[in-house]
MARTOR-454804 format. One record per residue (C-alpha): residue in one letter; residue number from 1; x, y, z. Coordinates in steps of 0.02 Angstrom, whole numbers, plus 32768, in hexadecimal, padded with zeros to 4 digits. Layout:
  resn  resi  east  north    up
     A   NUM     X      Y     Z
...
This chain:
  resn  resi  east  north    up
     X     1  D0FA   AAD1  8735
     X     2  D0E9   AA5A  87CC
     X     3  D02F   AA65  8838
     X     4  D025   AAD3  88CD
     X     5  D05C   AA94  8977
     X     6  CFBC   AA3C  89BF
     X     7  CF7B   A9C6  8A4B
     X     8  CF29   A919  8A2A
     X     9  CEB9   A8D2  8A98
     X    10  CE8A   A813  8A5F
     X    11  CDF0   A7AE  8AC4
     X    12  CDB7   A715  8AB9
     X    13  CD16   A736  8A72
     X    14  CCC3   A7A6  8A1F
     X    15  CC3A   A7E4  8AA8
     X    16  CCE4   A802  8B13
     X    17  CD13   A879  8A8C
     X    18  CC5D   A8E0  8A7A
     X    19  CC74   A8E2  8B26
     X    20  CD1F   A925  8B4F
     X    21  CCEC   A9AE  8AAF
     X    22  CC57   A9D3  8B10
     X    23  CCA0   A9FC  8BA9
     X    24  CD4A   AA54  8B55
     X    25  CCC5   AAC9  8AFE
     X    26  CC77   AAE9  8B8D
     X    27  CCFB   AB31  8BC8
     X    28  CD2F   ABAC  8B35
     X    29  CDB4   AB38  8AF4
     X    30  CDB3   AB38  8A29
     X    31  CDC1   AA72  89FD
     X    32  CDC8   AA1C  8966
     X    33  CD74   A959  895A
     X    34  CDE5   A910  88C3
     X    35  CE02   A871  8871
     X    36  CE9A   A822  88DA
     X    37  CF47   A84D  8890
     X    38  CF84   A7A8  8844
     X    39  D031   A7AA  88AC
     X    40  CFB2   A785  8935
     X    41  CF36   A703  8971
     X    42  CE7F   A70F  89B5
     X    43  CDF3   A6A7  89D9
     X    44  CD71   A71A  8981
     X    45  CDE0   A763  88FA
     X    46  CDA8   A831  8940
     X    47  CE16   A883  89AC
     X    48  CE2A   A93B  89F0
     X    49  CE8F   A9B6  89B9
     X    50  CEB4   AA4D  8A0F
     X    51  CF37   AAE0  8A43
     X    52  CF1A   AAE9  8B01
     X    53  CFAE   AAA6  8B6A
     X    54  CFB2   A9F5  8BD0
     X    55  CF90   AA4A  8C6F
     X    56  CEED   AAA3  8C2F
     X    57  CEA8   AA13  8BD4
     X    58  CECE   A999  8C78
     X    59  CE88   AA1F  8CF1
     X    60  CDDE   AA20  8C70
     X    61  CDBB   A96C  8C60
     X    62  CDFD   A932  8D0C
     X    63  CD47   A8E6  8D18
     X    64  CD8D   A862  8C88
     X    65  CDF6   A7E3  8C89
     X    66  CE62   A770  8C02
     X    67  CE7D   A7F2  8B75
     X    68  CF39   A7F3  8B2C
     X    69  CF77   A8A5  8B0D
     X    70  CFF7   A8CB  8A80
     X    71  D04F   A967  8A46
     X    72  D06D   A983  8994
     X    73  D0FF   A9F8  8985
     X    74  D10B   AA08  88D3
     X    75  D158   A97F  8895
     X    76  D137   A8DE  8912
     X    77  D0BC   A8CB  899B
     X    78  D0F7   A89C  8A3D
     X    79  D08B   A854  8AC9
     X    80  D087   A8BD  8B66
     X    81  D08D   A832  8BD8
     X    82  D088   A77B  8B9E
     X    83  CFDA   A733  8BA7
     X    84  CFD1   A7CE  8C08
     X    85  CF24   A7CC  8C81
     X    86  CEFE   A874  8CB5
């Protein structure tokens, strides 16, 4: 059975990531930090994982910048955005 539809958010490092949870949990999002899917690249090798929608996760961490955003819809992930900056 294929993995539920998610949202990865990949940073350059990994105080970016602590960060961006920090600030998502603040906020009463449930997060995951998780090893990087291999289909994807990092810098640290964590990324985040989470259910909340594009629009909620750019509105939450407008404060940070450089993060790539892909959605996992199953089967591939797809990057919402190239390189996308939000």
């Amino acid at each position: 059975m294929p993995a539920a539809k998610a949202y990865y958010l990949l940073f350059a490092t990994i105080h970016e990531v602590l960060r961006a949870e920090r600030l998502l949990k603040e906020k009463g999002l449930d997060v995951e930090i998780m090893p990087v899917p291999r289909t994807l690249s990092s810098d640290c090798g964590v990324c985040i994982k989470s259910a909340a929608g594009t629009d909620v996760l750019a509105r939450l961490l407008a404060g940070m910048r450089g993060y790539r955003c892909f959605f996992f819809d199953g089967v591939e992930y797809r990057p919402r955005g190239t390189e996308q900056v939000l």
